[in-house]
C-alpha positions, 0 to 999 in steps of 0.5 A: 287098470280103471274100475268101473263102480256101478250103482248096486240094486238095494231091493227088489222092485227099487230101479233107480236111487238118488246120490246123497252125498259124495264122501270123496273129492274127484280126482283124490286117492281111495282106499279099498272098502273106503266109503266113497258116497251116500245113495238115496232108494225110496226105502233107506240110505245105503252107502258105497265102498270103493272095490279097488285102491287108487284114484278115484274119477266122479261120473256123476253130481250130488242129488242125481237121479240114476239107475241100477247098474249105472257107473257113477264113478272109475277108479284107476288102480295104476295110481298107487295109493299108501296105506293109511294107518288110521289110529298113527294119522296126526293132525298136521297143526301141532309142531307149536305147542309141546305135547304134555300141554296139548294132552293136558289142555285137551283133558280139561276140555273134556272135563269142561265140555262133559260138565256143561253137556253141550253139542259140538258145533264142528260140522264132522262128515260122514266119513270121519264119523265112521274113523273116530267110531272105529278108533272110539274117538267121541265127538268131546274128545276131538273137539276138545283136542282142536279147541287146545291146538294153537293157531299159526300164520296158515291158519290166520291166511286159510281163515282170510281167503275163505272167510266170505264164503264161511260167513255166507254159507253159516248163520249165527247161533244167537240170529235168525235168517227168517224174514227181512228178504224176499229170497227162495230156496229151492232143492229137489227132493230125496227119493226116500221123501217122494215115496212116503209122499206118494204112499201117504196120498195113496193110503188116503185115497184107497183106504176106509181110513177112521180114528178112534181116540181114549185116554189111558191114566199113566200113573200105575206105569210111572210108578212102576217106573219109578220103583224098578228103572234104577233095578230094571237098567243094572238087570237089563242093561237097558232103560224101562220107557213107555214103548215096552209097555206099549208094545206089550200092550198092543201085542195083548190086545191083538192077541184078542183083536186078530183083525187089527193085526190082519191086511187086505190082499187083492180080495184076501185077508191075510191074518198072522199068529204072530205081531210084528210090531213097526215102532217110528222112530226119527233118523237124519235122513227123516222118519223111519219105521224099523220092525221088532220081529215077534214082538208078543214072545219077548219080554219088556227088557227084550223089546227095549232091547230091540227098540233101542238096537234099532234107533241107534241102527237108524241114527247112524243109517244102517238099518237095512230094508229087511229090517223096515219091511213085513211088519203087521202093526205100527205104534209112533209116538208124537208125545216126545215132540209135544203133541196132544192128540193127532190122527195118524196115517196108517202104514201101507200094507197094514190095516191100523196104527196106534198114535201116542201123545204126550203126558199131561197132568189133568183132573179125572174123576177116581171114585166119586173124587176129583183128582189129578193124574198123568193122562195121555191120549191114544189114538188109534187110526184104521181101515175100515174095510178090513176093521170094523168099528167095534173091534177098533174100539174094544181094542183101544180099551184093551190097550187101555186096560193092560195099561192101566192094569200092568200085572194083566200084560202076561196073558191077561194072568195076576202075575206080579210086577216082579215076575212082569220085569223078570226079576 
């Protein structure tokens, strides 16, 4: 019997997605709920699985464009497929060198690649990224046990017959492949990259966009830091980063600043009671923008806690669209690439985004005195339509201010930092 596999619908309003990635070969053998390809939307990567066991026929290439509900491959289930025992699957190399060798060179490996903590530089596809994550295999590990494998005559040969292709489509570590040729390279683009393209365009052009800037002195949050994060991380589990203490802060200030934390519907304003608070965070396929839900009634060990479940949600692909939708205010942070100052976009339908920067030691005026300290611009970008400028500006002080004063964050109170860090 052949299987139809047809692309399903992502979202709302989303008709047509983009095939990243294929995950399997045409014409080789699948395994039920196998993840067969990779699909572009405008809003996130979604991945596929096959519905049946058996052979699998491509209908279509990577990077086109298709519609919801288009058969983008069969799987013909008359082909008998074995079952695959993942954790029992060895590799095929290793009848040339004993076991207790090959266990213990790959031990040493480990230790060795642990000690000098570098990246691997095996390219490892998707699908096995999820069968060593299901079998808690790390990337260490693996490479570590093919680094000790020996090679044979098999090898030698794949290595001869591939080795142009190998080298034309690689580029040294220590070289460069800028300049020295008049070469184009051209690639269509994703989906998810002509989306933003076109929402940035548009949020410039149907928007009253303005930024206002201060600086905040981080030296009562480093402090801070630095007393509690051993404590903080054995309580929580968690790290004390800057991002709690800015949400938190942001969460105070909108409480004050309601407008900020409001849209334009129409010829409507739609205010909330409540801050959903959109935090960028940097992913493979891009910038992503997942939403910590009811962001003032949670703690700072609460908010590191959904911050970090997210970003690793986003690194291995798996946020879904729920989860990047309906937030009500956006905070990013180009400190952690170097950026002193910049004047960030606003994210559509919101009415204003808070900017972060980096953290550099300058001279500052405290009490009379010349001394040094940790200052960090904030830029703060809004709709001037929705915001006017004195409450853009008492905002951004009032994001200073909690900052700068960390005992204030729990409702403006005097609560010490103790009962702030819930100890």
């Amino acid at each position: 019997m052949i299987v139809e596999i047809k692309v399903p619908s992502p979202g709302e309003s989303i008709t047509e997605v983009q095939i990243a990635s294929w995950l399997v070969e045409d014409g080789s053998k699948v395994q039920k709920d196998q993840e067969i390809a990779e699909i572009d939307s405008d809003k996130a990567t979604l991945s596929i699985s096959a519905t049946e066991a058996g052979q699998i026929k491509l209908l279509a290439e990577e990077g086109d464009t298709v519609e919801i509900g288009k058969v983008i491959c069969s799987i013909d289930t008359s082909v008998k497929v074995e079952a695959v025992a993942v954790k029992s699957k060895q590799p095929e190399k290793v009848e040339e060198e004993p076991k207790e060798e090959v266990k213990k060179a790959a031990s040493t490996e480990k230790k060795e690649a642990k000690k000098e903590n570098k990246e691997s530089d095996i390219h490892i596809s998707p699908l096995a990224h999820k069968l060593m994550n299901e079998n808690n295999i790390s990337e260490d590990e693996i490479t570590a046990f093919y680094k000790s494998l020996r090679l044979g005559s098999k090898d030698v040969e794949f290595y001869l017959s591939n080795k142009e292709k190998l080298s034309s489509n690689s580029v040294s570590s220590n070289e460069s492949s800028w300049g020295g040729t008049r070469n184009q390279d051209s690639k269509k683009m994703s989906l998810l990259r002509k989306k933003l393209a076109q929402r940035l365009v548009s949020v410039k052009n149907e928007t009253a966009m303005l930024t206002t800037f201060n600086e905040v002195n981080m030296t009562p949050i480093m402090e801070i830091r630095k007393k509690y994060k051993e404590q903080f991380k054995e309580k929580h589990g968690v790290g004390l980063g800057f991002m709690s203490f800015f949400t938190k802060a942001v969460t105070e200030a909108l409480r004050h600043f309601p407008q900020v934390n409001a849209l334009i519907d129409g010829e409507e304003i739609i205010s909330f009671d409540y801050a959903d608070i959109s935090v960028a965070v940097s992913s493979p396929k891009g910038l992503v923008v997942p939403v910590v839900r009811n962001a003032e009634t949670l703690s700072l060990a609460g908010i590191e806690k959904s911050i970090k479940a997210l970003a690793i949600k986003a690194r291995e692909g798996k946020l879904t669209l729920d989860e990047m939708t309906g937030g009500t205010f956006t905070i990013t942070n180009g400190g952690v690439f170097g950026s002193m100052l910049s004047t960030p976009i606003i994210n559509p339908p919101q009415s204003a985004i808070l900017g972060m920067h980096n953290i550099v030691e300058r001279p500052v005026a405290v009490n009379g005195k010349v001394e040094i300290h940790p200052i960090m611009y904030l830029a703060l970008s809004y709709d001037h339509r929705i915001i006017d400028g004195k409450d853009s500006v008492g905002f951004l002080v009032k994001v200073k201010e909690m900052l700068e004063n960390p005992e204030r964050m729990l409702f403006g109170g005097s609560s010490p930092i103790e009962k702030l860090l819930e100890f």
